[in-house]
Biopython code that builds the backbone (N, CA, C, O; Angstrom):
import numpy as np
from Bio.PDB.StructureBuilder import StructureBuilder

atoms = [
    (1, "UNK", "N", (17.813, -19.903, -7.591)),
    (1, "UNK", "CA", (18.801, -20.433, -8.507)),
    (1, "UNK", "C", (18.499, -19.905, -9.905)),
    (1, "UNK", "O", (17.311, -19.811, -10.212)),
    (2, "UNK", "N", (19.386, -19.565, -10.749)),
    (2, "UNK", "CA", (19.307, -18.927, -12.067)),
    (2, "UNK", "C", (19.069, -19.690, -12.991)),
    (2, "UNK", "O", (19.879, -20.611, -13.103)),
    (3, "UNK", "N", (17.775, -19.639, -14.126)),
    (3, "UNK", "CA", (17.882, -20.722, -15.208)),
    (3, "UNK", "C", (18.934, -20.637, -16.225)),
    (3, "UNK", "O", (19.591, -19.707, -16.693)),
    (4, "UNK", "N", (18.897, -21.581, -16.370)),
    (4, "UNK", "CA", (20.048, -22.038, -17.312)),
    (4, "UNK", "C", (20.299, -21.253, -18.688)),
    (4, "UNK", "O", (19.200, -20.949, -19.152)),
    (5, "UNK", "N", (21.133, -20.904, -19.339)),
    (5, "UNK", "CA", (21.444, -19.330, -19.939)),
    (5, "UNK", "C", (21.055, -20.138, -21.453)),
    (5, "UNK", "O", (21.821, -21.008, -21.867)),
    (6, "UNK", "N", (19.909, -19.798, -22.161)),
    (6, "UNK", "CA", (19.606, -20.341, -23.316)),
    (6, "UNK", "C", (19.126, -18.823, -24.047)),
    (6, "UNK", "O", (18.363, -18.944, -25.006)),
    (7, "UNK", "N", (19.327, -18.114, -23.849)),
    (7, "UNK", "CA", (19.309, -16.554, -24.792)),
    (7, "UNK", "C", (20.223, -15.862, -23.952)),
    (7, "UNK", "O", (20.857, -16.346, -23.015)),
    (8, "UNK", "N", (20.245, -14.059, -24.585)),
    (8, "UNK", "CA", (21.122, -13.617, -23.381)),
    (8, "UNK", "C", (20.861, -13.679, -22.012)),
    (8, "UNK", "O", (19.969, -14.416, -21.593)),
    (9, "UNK", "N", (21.610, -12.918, -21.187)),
    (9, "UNK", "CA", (21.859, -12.579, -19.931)),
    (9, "UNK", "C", (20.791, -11.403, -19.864)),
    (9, "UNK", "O", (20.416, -10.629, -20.745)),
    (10, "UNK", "N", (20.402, -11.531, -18.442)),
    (10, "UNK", "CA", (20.145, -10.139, -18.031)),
    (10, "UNK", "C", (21.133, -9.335, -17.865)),
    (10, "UNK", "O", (22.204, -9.831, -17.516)),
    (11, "UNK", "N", (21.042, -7.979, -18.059)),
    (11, "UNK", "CA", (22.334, -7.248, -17.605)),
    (11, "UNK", "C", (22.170, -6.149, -16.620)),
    (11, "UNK", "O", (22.508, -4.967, -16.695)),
    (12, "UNK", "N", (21.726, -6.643, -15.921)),
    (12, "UNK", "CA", (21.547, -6.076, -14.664)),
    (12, "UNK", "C", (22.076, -6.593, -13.429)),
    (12, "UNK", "O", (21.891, -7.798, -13.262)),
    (13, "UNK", "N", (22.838, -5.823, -12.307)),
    (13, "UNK", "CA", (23.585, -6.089, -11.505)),
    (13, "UNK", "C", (23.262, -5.937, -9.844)),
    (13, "UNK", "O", (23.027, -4.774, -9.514)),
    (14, "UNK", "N", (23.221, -6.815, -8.884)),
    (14, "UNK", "CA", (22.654, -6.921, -7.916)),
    (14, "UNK", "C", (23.558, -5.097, -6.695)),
    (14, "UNK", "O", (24.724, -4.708, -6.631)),
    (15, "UNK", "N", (22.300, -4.567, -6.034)),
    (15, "UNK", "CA", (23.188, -3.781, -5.009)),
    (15, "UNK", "C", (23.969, -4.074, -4.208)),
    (15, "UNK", "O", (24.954, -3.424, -3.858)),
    (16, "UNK", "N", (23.555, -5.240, -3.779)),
    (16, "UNK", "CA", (24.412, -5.732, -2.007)),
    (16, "UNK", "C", (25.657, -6.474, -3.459)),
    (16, "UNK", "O", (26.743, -5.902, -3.558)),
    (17, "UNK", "N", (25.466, -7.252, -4.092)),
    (17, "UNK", "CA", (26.534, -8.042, -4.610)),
    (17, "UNK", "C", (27.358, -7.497, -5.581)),
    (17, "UNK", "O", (28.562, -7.628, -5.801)),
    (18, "UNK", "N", (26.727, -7.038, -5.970)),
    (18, "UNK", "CA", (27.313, -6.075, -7.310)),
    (18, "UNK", "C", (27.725, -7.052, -8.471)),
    (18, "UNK", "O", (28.494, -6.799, -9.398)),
    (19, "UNK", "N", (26.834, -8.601, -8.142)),
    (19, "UNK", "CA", (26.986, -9.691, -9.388)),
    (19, "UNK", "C", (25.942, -9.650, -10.465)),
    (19, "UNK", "O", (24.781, -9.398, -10.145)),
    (20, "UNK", "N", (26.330, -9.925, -11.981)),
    (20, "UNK", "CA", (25.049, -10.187, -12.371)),
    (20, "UNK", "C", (23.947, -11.231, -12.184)),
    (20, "UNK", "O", (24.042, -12.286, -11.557)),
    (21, "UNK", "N", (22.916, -10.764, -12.820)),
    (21, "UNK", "CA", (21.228, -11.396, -12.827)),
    (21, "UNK", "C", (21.401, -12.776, -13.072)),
    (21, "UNK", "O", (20.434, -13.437, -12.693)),
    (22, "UNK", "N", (22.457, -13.525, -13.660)),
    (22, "UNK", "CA", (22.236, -14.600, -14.266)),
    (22, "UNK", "C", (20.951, -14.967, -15.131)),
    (22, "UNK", "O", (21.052, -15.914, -15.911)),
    (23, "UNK", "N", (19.759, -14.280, -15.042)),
    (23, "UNK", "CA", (18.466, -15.177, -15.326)),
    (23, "UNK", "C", (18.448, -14.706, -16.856)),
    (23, "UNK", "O", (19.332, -13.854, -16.956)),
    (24, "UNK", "N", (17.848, -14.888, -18.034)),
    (24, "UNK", "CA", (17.937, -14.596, -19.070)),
    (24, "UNK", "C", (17.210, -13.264, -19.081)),
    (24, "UNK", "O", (16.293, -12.906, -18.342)),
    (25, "UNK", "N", (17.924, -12.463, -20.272)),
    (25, "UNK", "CA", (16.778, -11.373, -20.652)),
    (25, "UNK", "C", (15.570, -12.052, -21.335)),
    (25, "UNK", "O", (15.350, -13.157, -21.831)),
    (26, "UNK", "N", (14.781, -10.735, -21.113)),
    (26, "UNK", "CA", (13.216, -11.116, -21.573)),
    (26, "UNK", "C", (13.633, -11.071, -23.214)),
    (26, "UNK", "O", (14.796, -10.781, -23.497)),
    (27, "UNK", "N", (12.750, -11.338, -24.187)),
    (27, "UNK", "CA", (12.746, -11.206, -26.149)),
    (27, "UNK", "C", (12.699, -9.898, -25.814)),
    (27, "UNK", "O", (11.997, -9.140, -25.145)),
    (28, "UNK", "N", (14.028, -9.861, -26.741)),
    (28, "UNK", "CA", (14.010, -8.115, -27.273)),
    (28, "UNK", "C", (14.279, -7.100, -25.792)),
    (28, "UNK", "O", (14.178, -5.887, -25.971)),
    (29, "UNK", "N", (14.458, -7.364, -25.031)),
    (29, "UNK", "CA", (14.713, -6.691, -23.653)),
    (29, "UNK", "C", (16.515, -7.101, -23.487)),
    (29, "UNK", "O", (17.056, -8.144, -23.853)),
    (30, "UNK", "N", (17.233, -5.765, -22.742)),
    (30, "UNK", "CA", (17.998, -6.361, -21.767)),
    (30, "UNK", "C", (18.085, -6.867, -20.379)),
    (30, "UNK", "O", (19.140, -7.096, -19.787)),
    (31, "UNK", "N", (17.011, -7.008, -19.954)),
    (31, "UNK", "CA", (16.838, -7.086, -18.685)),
    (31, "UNK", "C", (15.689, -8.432, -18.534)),
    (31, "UNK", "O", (14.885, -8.496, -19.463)),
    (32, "UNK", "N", (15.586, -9.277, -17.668)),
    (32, "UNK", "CA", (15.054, -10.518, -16.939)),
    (32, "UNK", "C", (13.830, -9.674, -16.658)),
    (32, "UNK", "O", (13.993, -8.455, -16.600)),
    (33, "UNK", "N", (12.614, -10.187, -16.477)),
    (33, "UNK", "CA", (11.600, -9.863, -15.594)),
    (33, "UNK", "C", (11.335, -9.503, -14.010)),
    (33, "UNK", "O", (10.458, -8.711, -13.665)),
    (34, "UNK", "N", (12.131, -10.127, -13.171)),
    (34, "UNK", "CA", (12.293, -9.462, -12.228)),
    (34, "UNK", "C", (12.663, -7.765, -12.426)),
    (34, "UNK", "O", (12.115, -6.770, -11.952)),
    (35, "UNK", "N", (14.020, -7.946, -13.484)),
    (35, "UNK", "CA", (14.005, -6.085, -13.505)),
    (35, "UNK", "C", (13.765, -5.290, -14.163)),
    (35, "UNK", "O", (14.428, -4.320, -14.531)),
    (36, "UNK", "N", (12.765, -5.620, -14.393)),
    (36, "UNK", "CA", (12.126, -4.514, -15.140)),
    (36, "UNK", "C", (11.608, -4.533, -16.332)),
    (36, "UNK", "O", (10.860, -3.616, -16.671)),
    (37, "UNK", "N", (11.964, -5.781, -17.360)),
    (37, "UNK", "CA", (11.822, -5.911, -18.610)),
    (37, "UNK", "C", (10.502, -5.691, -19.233)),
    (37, "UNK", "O", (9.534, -6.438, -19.090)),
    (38, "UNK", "N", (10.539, -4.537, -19.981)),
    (38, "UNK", "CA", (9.050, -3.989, -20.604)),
    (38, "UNK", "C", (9.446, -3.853, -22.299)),
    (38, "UNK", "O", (10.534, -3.343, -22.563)),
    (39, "UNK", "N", (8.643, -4.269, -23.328)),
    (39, "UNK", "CA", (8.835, -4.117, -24.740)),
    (39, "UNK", "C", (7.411, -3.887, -25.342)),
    (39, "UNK", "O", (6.304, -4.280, -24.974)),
    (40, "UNK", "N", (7.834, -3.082, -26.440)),
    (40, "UNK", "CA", (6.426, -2.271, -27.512)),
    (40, "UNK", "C", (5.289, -1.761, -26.542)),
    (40, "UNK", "O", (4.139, -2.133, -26.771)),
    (41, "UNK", "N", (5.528, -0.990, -25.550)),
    (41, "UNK", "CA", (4.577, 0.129, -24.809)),
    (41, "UNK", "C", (3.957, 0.475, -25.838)),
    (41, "UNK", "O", (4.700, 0.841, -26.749)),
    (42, "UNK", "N", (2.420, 0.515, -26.140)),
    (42, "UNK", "CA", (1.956, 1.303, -27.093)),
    (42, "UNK", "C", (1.476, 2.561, -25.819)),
    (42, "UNK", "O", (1.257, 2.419, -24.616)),
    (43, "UNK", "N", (1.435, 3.940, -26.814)),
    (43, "UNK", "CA", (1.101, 5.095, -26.538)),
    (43, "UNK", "C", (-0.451, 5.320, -26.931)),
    (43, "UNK", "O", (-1.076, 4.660, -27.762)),
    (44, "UNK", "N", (-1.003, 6.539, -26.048)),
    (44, "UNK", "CA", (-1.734, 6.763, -27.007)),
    (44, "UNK", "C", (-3.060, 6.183, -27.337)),
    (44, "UNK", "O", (-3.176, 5.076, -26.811)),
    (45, "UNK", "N", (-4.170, 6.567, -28.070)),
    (45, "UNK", "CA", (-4.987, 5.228, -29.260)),
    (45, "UNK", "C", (-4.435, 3.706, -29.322)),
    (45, "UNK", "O", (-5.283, 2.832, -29.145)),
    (46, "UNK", "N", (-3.421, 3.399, -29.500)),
    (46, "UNK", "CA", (-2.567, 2.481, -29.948)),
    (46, "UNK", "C", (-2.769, 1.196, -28.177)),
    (46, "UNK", "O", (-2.917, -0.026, -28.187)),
    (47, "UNK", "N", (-2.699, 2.003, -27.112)),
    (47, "UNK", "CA", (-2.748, 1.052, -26.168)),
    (47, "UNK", "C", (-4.185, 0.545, -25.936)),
    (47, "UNK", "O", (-5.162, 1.284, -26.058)),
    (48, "UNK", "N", (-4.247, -0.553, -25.647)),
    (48, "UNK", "CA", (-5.195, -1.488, -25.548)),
    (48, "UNK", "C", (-6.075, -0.914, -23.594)),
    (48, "UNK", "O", (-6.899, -1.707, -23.139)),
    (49, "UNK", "N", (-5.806, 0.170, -22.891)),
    (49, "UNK", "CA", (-6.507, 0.801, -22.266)),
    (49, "UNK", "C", (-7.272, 2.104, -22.437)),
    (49, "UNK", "O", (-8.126, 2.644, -21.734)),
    (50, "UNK", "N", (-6.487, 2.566, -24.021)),
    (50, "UNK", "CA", (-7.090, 4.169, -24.148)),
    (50, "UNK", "C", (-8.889, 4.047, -24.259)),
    (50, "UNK", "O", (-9.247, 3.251, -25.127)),
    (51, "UNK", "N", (-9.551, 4.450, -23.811)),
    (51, "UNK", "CA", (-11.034, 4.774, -24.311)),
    (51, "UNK", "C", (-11.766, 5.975, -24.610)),
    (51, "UNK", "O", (-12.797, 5.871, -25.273)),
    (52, "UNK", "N", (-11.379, 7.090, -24.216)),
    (52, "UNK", "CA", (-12.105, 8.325, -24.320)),
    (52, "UNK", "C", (-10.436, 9.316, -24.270)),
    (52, "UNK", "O", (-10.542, 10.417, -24.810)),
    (53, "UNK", "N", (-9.172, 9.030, -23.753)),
    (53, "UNK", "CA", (-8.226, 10.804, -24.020)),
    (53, "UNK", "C", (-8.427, 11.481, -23.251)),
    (53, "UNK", "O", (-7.669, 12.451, -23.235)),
    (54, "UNK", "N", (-9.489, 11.433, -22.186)),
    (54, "UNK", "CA", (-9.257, 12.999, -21.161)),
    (54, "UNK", "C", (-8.106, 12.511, -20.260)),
    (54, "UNK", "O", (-7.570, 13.411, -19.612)),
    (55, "UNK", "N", (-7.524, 11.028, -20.055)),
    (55, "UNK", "CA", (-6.547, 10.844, -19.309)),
    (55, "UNK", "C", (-5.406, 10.738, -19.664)),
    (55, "UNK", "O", (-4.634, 10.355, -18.785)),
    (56, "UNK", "N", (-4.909, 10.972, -20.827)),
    (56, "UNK", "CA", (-3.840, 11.208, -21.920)),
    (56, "UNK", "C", (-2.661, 11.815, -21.035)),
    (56, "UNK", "O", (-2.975, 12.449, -20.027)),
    (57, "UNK", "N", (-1.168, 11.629, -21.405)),
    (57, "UNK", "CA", (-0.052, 12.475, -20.984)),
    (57, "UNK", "C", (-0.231, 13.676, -21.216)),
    (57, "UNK", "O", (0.425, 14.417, -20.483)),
    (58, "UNK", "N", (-1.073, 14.324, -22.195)),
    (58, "UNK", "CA", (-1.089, 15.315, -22.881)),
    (58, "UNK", "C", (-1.963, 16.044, -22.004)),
    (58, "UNK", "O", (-1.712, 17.078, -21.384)),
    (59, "UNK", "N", (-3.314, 15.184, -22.041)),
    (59, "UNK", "CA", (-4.286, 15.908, -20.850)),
    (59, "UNK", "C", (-3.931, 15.826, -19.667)),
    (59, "UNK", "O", (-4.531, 16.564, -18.884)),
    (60, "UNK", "N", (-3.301, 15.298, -19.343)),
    (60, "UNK", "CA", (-2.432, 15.431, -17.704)),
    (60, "UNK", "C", (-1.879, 16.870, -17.603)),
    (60, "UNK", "O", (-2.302, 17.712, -16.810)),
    (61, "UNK", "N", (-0.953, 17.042, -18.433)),
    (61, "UNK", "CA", (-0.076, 18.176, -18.880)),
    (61, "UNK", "C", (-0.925, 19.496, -18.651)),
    (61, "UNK", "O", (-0.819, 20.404, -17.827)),
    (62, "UNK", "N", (-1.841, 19.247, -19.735)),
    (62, "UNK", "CA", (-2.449, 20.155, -19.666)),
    (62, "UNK", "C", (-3.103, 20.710, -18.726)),
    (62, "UNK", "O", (-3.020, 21.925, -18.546)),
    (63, "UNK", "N", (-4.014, 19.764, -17.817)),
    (63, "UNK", "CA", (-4.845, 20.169, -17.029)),
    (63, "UNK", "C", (-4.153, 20.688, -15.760)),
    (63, "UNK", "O", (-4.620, 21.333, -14.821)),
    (64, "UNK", "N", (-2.913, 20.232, -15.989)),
    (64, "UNK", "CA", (-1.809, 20.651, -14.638)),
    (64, "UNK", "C", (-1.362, 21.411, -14.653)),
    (64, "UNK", "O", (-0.647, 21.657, -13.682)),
    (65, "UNK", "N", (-1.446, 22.506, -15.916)),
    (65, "UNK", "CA", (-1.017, 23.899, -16.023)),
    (65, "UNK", "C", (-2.089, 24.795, -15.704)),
    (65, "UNK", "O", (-1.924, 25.915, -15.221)),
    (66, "UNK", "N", (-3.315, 24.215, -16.017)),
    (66, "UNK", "CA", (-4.540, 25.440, -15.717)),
    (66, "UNK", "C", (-4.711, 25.095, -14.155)),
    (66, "UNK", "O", (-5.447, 25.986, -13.732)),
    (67, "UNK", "N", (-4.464, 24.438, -13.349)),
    (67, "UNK", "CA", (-5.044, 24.142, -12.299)),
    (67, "UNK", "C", (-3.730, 25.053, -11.023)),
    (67, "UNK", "O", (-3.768, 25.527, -9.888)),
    (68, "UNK", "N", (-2.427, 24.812, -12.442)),
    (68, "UNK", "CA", (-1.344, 25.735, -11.382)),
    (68, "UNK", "C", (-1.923, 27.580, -11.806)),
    (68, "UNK", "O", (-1.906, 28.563, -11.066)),
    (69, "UNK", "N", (-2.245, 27.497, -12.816)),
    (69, "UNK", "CA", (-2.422, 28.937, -12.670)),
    (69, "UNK", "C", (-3.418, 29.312, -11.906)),
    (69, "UNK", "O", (-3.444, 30.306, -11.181)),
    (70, "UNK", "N", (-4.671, 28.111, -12.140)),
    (70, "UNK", "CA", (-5.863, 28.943, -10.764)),
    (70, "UNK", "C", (-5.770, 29.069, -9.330)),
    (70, "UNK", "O", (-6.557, 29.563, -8.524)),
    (71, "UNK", "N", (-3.978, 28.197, -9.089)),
    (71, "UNK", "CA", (-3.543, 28.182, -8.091)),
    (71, "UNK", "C", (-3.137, 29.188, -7.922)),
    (71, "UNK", "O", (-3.483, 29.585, -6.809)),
    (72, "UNK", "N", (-2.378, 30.085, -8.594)),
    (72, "UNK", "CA", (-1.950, 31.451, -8.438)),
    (72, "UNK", "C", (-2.499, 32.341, -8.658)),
    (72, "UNK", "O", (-2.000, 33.271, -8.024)),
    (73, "UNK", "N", (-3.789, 32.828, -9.576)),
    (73, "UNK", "CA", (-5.303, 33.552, -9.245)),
    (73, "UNK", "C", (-5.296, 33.258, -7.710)),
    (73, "UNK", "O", (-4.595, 34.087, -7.131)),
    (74, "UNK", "N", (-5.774, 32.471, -6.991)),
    (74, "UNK", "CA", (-6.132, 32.252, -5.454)),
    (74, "UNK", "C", (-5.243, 32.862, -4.780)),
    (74, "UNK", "O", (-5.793, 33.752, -4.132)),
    (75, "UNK", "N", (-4.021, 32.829, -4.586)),
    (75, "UNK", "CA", (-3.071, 33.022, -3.945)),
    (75, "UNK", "C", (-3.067, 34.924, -3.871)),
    (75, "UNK", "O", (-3.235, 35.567, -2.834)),
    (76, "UNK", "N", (-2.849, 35.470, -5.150)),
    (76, "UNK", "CA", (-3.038, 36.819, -5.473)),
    (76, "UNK", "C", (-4.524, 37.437, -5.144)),
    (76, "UNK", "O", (-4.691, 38.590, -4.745)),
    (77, "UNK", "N", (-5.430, 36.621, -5.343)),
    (77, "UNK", "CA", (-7.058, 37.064, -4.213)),
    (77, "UNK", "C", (-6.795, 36.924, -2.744)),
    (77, "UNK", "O", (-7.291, 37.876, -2.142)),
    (78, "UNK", "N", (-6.269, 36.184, -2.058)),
    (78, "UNK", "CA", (-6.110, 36.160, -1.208)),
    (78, "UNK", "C", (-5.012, 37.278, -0.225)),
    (78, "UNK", "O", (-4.987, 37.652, 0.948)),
    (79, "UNK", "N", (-3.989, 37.581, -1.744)),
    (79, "UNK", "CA", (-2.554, 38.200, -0.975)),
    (79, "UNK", "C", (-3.183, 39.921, -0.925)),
    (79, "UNK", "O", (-2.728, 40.762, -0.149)),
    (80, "UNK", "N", (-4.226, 40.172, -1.856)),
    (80, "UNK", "CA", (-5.029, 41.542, -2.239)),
    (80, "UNK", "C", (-6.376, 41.303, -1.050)),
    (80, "UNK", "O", (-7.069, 42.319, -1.001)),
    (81, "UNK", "N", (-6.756, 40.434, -0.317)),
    (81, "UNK", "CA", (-7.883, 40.420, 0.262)),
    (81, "UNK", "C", (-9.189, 40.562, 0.000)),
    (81, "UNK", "O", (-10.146, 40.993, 0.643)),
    (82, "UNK", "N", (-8.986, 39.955, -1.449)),
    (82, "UNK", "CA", (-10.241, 39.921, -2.166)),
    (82, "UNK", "C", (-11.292, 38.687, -1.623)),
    (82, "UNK", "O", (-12.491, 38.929, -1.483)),
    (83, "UNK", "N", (-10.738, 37.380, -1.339)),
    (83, "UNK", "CA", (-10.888, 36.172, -0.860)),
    (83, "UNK", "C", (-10.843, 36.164, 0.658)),
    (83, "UNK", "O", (-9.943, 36.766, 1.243)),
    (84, "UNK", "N", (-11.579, 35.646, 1.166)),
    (84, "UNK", "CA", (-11.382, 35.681, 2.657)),
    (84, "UNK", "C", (-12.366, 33.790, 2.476)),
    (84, "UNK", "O", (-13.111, 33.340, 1.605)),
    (85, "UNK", "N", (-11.714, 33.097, 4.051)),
    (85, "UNK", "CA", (-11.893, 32.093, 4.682)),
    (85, "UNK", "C", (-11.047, 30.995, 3.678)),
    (85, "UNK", "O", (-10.278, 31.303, 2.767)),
    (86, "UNK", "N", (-11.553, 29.147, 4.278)),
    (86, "UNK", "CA", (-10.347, 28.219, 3.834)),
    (86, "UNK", "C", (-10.147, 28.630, 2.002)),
    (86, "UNK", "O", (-10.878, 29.187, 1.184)),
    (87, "UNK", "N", (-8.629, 27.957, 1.937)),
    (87, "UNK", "CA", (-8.317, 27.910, 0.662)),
    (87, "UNK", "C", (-8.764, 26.697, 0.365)),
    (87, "UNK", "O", (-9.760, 26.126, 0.809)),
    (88, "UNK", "N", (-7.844, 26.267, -0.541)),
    (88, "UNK", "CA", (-8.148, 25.018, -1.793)),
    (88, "UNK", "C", (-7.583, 23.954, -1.074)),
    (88, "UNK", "O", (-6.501, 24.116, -0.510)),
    (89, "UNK", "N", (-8.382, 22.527, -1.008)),
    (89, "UNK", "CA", (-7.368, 21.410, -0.485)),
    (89, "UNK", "C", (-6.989, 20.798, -1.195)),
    (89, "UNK", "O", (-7.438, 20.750, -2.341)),
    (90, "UNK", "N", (-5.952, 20.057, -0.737)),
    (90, "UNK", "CA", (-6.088, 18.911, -1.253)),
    (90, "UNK", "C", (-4.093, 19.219, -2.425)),
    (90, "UNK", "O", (-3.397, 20.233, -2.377)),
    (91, "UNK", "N", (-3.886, 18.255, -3.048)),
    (91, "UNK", "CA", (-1.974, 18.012, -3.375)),
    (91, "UNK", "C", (-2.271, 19.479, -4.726)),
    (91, "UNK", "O", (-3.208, 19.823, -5.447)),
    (92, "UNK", "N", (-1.206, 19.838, -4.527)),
    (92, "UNK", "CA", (-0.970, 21.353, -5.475)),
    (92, "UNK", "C", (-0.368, 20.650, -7.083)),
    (92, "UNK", "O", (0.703, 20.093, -6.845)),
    (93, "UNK", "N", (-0.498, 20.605, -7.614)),
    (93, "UNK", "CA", (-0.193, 21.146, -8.800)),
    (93, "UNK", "C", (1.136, 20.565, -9.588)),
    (93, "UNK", "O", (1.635, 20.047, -8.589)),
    (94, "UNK", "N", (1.803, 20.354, -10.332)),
    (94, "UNK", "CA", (2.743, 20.288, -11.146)),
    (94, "UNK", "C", (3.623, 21.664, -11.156)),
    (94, "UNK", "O", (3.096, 22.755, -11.375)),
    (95, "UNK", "N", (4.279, 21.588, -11.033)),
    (95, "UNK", "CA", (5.106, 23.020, -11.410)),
    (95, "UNK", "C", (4.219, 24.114, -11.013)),
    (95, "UNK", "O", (3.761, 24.817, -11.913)),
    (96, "UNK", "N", (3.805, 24.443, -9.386)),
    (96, "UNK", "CA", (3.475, 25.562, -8.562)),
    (96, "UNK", "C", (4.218, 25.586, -7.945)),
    (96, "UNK", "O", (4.775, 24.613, -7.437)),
    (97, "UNK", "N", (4.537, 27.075, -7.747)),
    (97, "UNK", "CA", (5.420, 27.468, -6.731)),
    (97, "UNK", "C", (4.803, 28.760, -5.612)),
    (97, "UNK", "O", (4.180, 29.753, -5.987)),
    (98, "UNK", "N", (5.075, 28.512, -4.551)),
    (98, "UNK", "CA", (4.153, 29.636, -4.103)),
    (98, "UNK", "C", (4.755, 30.651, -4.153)),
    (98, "UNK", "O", (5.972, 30.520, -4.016)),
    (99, "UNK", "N", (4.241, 32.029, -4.357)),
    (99, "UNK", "CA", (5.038, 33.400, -4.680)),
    (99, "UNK", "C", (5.500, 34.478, -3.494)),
    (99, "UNK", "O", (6.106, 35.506, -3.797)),
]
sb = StructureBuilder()
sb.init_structure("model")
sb.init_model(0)
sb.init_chain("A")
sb.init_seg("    ")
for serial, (resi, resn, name, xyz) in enumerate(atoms, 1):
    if name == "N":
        sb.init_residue(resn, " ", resi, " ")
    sb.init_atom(name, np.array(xyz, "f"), 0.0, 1.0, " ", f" {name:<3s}", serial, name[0])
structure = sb.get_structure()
C-alpha cells in the first residue's frame, strides 16, 4: 500500500501496469527508494570510500587501455610465431577487439 502523499510523487511508472509509484520521492530526488533514488554522489577524494586512487574511474580507464594494448602485442607474437603455448586468461579488456 502507498504512503500517504506528504511531498512529491515518485515519478516513476510500473512495467506490467504502466501506473504510477504512488510512494513519495526521496528529498531532492524524483524517484521513491525502491527506484532508484540516489542524491550528492560524491566523486573522487570527496567520497567517503576513496583511500589511496589506484581504483579511481580514471585508473580504471587507464589501466584498461594498457592491458588492451598488451592484448594486442600478444595476439601479433603469436600471429608472427614469436610466442608459442597457452595465451592469457582470464575476461579481455575494455575496448579489445581481436584483429
Amino acid at each position: 500500500m502507498p504512503l500517504p502523499s506528504i511531498t512529491k510523487q515518485c515519478t516513476a511508472l510500473s512495467k506490467r501496469t504502466k501506473l504510477p509509484c504512488n510512494n513519495p520521492a526521496a528529498y531532492n530526488c524524483k524517484t521513491c527508494r525502491m527506484h532508484g533514488a540516489r542524491k550528492n554522489i560524491l566523486r573522487g577524494e570527496q567520497h567517503p570510500g576513496y583511500v589511496h586512487g589506484e581504483r579511481t574511474l580514471e585508473a580504471e580507464l587507464k589501466l584498461s587501455s594498457k592491458l588492451c594494448e598488451l592484448r594486442h602485442l600478444e595476439d601479433l607474437a603469436y600471429a608472427l610465431k614469436i610466442m608459442v603455448g597457452p595465451k592469457t586468461r582470464g575476461r579481455k579488456p575494455n575496448g579489445y577487439r581481436k584483429q
